[in-house]
TINUSE-920438 format. One record per residue (C-alpha): residue number from 1; residue in three letters; x, y, z. Coordinates in pm, whole numbers. Layout:
PT  num  residu      px      py      pz
PT  NUM     ALA       X       Y       Z
...
This chain:
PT  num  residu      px      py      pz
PT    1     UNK    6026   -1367    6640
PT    2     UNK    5698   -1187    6733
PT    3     UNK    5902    -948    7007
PT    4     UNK    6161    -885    6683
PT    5     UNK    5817    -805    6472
PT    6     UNK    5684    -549    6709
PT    7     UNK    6042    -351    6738
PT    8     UNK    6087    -375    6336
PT    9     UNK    5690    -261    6333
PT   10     UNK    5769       4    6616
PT   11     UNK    6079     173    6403
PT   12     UNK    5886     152    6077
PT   13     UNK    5582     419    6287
PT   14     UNK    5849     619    6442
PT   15     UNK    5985     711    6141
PT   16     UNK    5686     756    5977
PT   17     UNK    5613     969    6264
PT   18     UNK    5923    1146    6224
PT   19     UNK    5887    1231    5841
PT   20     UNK    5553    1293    5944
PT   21     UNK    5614    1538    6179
PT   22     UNK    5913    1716    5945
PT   23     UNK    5705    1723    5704
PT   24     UNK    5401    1953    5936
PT   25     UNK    5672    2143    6101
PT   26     UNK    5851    2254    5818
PT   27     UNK    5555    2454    5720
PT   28     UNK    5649    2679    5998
PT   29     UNK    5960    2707    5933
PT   30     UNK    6095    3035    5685
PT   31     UNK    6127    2878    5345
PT   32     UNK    6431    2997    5090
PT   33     UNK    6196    3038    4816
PT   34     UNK    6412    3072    4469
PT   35     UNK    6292    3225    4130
PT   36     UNK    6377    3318    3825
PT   37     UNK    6414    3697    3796
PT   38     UNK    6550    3769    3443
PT   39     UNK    6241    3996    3372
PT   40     UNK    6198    4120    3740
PT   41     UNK    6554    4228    3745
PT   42     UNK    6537    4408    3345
PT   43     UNK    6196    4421    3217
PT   44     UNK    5966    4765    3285
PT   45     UNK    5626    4644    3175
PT   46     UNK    5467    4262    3095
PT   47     UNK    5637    4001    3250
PT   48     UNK    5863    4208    3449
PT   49     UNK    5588    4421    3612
PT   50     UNK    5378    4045    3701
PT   51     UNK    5702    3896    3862
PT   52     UNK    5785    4166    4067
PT   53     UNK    5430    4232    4226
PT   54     UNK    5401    3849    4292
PT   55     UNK    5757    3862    4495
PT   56     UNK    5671    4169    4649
PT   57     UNK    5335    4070    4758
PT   58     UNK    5473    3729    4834
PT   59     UNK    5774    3896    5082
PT   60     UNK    5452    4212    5246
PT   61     UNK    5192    3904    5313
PT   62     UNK    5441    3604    5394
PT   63     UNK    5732    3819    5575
PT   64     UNK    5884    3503    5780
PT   65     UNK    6010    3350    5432
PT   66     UNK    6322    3475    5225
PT   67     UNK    6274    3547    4807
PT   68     UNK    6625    3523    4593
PT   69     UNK    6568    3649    4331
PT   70     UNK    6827    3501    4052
PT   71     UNK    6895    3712    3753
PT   72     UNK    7210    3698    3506
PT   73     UNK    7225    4103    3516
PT   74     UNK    7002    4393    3668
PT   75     UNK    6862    4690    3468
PT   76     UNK    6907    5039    3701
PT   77     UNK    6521    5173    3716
PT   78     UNK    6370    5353    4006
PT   79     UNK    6100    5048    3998
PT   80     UNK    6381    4780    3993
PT   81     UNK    6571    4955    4264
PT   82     UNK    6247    4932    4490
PT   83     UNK    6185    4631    4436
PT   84     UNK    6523    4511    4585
PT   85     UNK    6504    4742    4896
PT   86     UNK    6223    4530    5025
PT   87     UNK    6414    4339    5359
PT   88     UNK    6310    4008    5283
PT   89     UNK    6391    3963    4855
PT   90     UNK    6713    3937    4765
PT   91     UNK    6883    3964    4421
PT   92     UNK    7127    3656    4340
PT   93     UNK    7345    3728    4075
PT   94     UNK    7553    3428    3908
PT   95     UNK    7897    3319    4059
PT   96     UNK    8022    3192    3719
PT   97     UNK    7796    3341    3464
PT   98     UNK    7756    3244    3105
PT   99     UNK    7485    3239    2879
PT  100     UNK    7354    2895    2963
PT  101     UNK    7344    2999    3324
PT  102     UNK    6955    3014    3386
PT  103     UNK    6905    2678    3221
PT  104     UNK    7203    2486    3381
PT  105     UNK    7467    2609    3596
PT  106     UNK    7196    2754    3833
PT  107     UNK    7185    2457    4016
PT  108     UNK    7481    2528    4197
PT  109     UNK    7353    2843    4332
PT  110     UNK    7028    2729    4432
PT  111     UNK    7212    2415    4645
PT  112     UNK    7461    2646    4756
PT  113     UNK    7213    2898    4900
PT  114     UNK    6961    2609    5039
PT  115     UNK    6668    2721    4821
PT  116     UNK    6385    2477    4887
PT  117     UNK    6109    2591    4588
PT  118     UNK    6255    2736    4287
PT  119     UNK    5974    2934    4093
PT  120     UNK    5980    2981    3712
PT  121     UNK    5805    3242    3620
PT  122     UNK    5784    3276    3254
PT  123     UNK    5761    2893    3116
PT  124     UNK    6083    2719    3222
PT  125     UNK    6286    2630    3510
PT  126     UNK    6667    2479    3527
PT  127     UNK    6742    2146    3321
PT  128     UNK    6808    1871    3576
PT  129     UNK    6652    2048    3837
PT  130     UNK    6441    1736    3890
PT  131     UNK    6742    1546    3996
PT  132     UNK    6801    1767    4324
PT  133     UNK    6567    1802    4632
PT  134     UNK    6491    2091    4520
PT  135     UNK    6069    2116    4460
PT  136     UNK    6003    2346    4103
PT  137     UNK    5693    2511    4002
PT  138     UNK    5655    2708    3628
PT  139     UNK    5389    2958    3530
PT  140     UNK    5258    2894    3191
PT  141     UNK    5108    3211    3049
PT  142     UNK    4961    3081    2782
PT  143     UNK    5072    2879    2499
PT  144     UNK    4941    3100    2176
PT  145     UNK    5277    3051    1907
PT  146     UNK    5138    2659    1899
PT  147     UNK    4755    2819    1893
PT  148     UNK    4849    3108    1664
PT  149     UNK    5196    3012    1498
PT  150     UNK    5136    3222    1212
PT  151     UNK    5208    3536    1447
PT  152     UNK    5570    3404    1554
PT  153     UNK    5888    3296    1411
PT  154     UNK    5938    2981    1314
PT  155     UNK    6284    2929    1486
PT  156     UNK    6105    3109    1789
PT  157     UNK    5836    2874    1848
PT  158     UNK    5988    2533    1824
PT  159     UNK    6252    2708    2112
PT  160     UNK    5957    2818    2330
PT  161     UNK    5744    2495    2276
PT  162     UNK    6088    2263    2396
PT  163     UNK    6127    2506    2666
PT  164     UNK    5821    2534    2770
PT  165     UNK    5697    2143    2742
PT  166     UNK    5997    2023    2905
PT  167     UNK    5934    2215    3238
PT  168     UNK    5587    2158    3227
PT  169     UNK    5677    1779    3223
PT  170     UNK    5988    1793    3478
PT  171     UNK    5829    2056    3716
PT  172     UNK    5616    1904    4060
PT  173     UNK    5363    2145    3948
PT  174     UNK    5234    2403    3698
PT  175     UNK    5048    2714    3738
PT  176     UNK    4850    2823    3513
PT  177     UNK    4697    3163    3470
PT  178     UNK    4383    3060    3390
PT  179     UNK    4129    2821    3308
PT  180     UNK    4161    2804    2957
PT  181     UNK    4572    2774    2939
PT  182     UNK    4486    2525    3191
PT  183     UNK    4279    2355    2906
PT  184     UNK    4628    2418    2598
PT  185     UNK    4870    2266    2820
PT  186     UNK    4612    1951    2839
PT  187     UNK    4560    1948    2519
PT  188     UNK    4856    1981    2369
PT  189     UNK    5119    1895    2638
PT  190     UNK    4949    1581    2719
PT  191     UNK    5005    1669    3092
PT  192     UNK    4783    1542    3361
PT  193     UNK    4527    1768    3495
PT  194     UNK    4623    1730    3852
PT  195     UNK    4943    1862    3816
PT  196     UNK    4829    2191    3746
PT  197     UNK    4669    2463    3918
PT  198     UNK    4484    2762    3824
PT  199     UNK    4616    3096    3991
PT  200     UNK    4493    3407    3848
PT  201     UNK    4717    3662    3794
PT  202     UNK    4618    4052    3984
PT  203     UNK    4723    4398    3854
PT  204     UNK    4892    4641    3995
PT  205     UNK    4793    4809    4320
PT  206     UNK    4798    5146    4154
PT  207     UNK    4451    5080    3994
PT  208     UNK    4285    4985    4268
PT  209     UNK    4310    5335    4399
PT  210     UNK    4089    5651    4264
PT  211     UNK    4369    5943    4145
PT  212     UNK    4221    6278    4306
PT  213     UNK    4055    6507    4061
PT  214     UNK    4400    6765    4074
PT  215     UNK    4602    6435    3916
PT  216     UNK    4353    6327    3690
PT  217     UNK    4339    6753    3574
PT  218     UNK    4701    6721    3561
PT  219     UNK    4729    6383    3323
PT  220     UNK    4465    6503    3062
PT  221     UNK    4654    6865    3034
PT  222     UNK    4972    6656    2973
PT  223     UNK    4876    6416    2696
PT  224     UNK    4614    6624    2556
PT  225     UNK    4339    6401    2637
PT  226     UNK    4020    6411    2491
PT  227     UNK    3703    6480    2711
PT  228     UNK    3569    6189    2573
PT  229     UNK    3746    5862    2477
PT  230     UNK    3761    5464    2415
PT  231     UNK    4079    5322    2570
PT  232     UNK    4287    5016    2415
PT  233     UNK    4591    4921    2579
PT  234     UNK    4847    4671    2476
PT  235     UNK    5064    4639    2218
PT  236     UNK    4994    4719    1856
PT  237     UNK    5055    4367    1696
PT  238     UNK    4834    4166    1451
PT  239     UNK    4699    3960    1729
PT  240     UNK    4586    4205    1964
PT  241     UNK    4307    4342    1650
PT  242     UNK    4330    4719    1714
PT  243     UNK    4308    4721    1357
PT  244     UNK    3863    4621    1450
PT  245     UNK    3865    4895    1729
PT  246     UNK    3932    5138    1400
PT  247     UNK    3700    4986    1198
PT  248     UNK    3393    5005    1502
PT  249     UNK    3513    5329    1558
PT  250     UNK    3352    5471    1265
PT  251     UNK    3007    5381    1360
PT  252     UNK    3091    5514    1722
PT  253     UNK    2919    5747    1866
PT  254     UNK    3085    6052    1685
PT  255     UNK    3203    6267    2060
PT  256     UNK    3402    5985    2129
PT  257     UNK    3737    5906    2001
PT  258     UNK    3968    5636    2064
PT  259     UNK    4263    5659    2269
PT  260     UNK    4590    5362    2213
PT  261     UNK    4837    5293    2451
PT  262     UNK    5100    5032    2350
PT  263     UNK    5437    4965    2132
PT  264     UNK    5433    4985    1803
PT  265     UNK    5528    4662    1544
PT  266     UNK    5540    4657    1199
PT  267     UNK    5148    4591    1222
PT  268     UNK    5075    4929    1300
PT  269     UNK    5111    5029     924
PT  270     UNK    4805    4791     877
PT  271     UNK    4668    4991    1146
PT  272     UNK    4782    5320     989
PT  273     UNK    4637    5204     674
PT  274     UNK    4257    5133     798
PT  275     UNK    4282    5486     934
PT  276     UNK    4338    5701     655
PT  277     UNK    4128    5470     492
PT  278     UNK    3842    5530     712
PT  279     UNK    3897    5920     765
PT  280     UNK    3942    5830    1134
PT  281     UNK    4287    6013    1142
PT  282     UNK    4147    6318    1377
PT  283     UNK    3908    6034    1622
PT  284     UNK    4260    5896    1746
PT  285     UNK    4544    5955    1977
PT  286     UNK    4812    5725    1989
PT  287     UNK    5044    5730    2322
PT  288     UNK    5363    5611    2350
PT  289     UNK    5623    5560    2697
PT  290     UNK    5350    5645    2942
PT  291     UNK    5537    5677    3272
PT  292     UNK    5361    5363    3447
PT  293     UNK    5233    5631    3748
PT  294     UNK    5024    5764    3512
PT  295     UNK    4850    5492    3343
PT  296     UNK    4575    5442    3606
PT  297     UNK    4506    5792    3583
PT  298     UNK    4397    5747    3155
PT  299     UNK    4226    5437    3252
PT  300     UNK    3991    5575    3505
PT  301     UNK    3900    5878    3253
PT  302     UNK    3795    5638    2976
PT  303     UNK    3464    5581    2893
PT  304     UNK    3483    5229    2757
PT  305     UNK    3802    5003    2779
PT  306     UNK    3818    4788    2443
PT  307     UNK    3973    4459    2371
PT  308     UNK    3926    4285    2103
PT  309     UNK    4252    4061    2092
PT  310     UNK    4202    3744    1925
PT  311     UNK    4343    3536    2172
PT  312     UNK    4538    3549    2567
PT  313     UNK    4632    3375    2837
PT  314     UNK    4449    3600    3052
PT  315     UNK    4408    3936    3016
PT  316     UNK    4559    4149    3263
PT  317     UNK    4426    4489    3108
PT  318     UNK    4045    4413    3151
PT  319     UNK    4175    4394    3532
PT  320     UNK    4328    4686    3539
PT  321     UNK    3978    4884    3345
PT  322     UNK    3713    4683    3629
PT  323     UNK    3937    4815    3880
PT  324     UNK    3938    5147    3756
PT  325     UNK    3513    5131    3737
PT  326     UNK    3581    5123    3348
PT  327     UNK    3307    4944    3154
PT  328     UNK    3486    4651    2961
PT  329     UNK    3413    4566    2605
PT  330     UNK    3604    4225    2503
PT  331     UNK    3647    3943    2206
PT  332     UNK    3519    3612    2262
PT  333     UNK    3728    3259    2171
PT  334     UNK    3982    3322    2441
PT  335     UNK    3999    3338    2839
PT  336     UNK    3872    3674    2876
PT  337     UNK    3546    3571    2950
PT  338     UNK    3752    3464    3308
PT  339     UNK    3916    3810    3307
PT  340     UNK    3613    4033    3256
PT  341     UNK    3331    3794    3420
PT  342     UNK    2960    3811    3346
PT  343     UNK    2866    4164    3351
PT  344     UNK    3093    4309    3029
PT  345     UNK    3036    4253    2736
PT  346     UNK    3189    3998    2469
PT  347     UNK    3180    4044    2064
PT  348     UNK    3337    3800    1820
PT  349     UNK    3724    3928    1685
PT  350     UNK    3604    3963    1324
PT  351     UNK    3264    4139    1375
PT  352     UNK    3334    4533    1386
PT  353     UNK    2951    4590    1365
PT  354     UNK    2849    4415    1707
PT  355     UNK    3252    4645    1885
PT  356     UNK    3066    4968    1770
PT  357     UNK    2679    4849    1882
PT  358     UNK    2836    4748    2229
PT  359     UNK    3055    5080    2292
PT  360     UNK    2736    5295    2190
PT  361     UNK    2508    5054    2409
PT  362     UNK    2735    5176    2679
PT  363     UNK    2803    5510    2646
PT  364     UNK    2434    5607    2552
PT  365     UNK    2305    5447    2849
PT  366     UNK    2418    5585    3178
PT  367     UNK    2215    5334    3376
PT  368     UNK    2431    5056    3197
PT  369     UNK    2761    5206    3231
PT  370     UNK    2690    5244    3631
PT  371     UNK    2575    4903    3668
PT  372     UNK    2867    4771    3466
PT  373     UNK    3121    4964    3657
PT  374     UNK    2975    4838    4045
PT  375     UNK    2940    4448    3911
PT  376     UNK    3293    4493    3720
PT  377     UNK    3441    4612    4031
PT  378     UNK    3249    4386    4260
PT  379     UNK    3365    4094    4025
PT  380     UNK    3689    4188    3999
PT  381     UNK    3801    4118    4352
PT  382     UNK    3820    3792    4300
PT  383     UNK    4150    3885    4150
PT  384     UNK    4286    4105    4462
PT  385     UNK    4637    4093    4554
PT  386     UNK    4561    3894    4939
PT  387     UNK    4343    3646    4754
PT  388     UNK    4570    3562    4474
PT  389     UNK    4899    3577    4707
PT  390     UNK    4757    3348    4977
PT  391     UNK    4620    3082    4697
PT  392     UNK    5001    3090    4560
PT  393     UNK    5143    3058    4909
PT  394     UNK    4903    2765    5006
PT  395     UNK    5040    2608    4651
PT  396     UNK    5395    2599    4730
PT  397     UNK    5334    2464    5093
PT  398     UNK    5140    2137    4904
PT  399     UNK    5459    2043    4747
């Protein structure tokens, strides 16, 4: 009996030694990693510019491991077709296509092609996809049409609460994009706080960069820039408050005028409104379509970058100003405290007053402005592409 003990107790260490030893190898082994690529394969800007620089930063930093990318169609743009020259991301189109096929016929692809971690980037993954061997992660974003459901849809929001909910309870684990989405989904998901992780989100590598003065030359001649301006970028909807960048502006100091960058909804007649209301019509330039090359180029000529949205899951323009050495003004009640850090400055969404006495602390005070712009930029690397990349990486290989 005690010989028959020690064999059954010798098998039960050797494979423990054996899953053991799968389990450390296996990290150095190339991973199929799977995601969803919807917006990387059709959207230009948002969500479609954050999925493709985490792949492509993903396939440049972690080369040994192969990214399908599995979209239902793909848009033809020069930034798209880049994207899918890269050696090691590949674009997985469906076999059998129909308009359920992200949420459910997936599966069959990912089995078929041996993907290991399936990635959803934008709030949901596959239904079911728990029931496979198959390890699924889902970005949350943020979860502002059950903070703020007065600026969606109703029909909208209960289908992007089930969506989102369900893979936030069915996924192995959740990123979030930052500390305070971390704190919605706890709050009202009900999920436990271990399940989730906190991995900010960078910007482009095109900000990091100073343009030469020839570009920059070249960018104001085009769109008419003035010599002296307040950026906002984003788009022009009810919760993003341009409508109190206006209403600051007119205690601004008076060589500065304010320069928008973003779509248009049916707010901006509330915007249009405050204008001619104000007599501002003259202090402001509104952009539309900026070719995406040029964008860094407007940020890095602004004096102040303003953003006074009344709530985000992160912020990924106050990135983009820091790393172009742009001082930041921002709202409070939010997460971009996390996006701007300690050295810009923060004003409450509904106080217009304390927006214009920031922007004229700033641009009357040169000593201000340059130590805003070193300590923004210093801060700001927390964000960088290697840092963010490698803390994603090191999150999938946990699973």
């Amino acid at each position: 009996m005690k010989a028959e003990s020690e064999t059954q107790t010798q098998k039960a260490e050797s494979t423990e030694l054996e899953q053991s030893s799968f389990s450390l190898s296996a990290l150095s082994f190339p991973l199929k990693i799977g995601y969803d690529g919807k917006r990387a394969a059709n959207n230009l800007t948002g969500l479609g510019n954050y999925s493709r620089s985490l792949i492509e930063h993903l396939a440049h930093q972690f080369p040994q491991h192969q990214y399908l990318v599995y979209a239902p169609k793909v848009k033809s743009a020069k930034q798209i077709d880049a994207f899918f020259e890269k050696d090691n991301i590949e674009l997985k189109l469906p076999q059998n296509g129909s308009f359920l096929w992200r949420s459910l016929n997936i599966l069959k692809d990912l089995v078929r092609d041996e993907v290991q971690i399936y990635h959803g980037l934008s709030h949901e993954i596959p239904f079911a996809i728990e029931h496979t061997r198959i390890k699924a992660i889902v970005t949350i974003h943020d979860l502002i049409f059950l903070r703020f459901p007065q600026y969606y849809k109703f029909i909208d929001r209960k289908l992007y609460e089930w969506k989102s909910k369900s893979a936030c309870k069915r996924a192995s684990k959740i990123i979030a994009i930052s500390e305070k989405t971390k704190e919605d989904i706890i709050d009202l998901y009900g999920i436990n706080p271990e399940k989730i992780e906190v991995i900010y989100q960078s910007c482009d590598d095109s900000f990091k960069t100073p343009f030469p003065k020839e570009t920059l030359s070249r960018i104001r001649a085009t769109y008419k820039l003035p010599e002296k301006y307040i950026l906002n970028v984003g788009t022009i909807e009810e919760r993003k408050n341009l409508k109190l960048a206006v209403q600051a502006l007119k205690e601004v100091n008076k060589d500065y005028k304010l320069v928008v960058i973003g779509k248009q909804t049916a707010y901006f007649k509330t915007v249009e409104k405050e204008i001619e209301k104000l007599g501002l019509k003259n202090r402001i330039l509104f952009l539309k379509n900026i070719p995406f090359a040029d964008l860094p180029g407007i940020y890095q000529m602004a004096g102040v970058f303003v953003y006074p949205s009344f709530y985000e899951g992160f912020g990924i323009p106050i990135i983009e100003a820091l790393y172009s050495s742009v001082p930041v003004v921002a709202a409070t009640g939010s997460c971009l405290e996390e996006a701007g850090g300690p050295d810009s400055l923060y004003i409450s969404p509904t106080d217009a007053n304390a927006l214009a006495k920031a922007i004229n602390q700033i641009v009357e005070n040169p000593q201000l402005q340059k130590e805003m712009k070193e300590k923004g930029l210093e801060f700001v690397q927390k964000f960088n592409s290697p840092v963010v990349t490698q803390q994603l990486m090191d999150c999938y290989l946990t699973l």
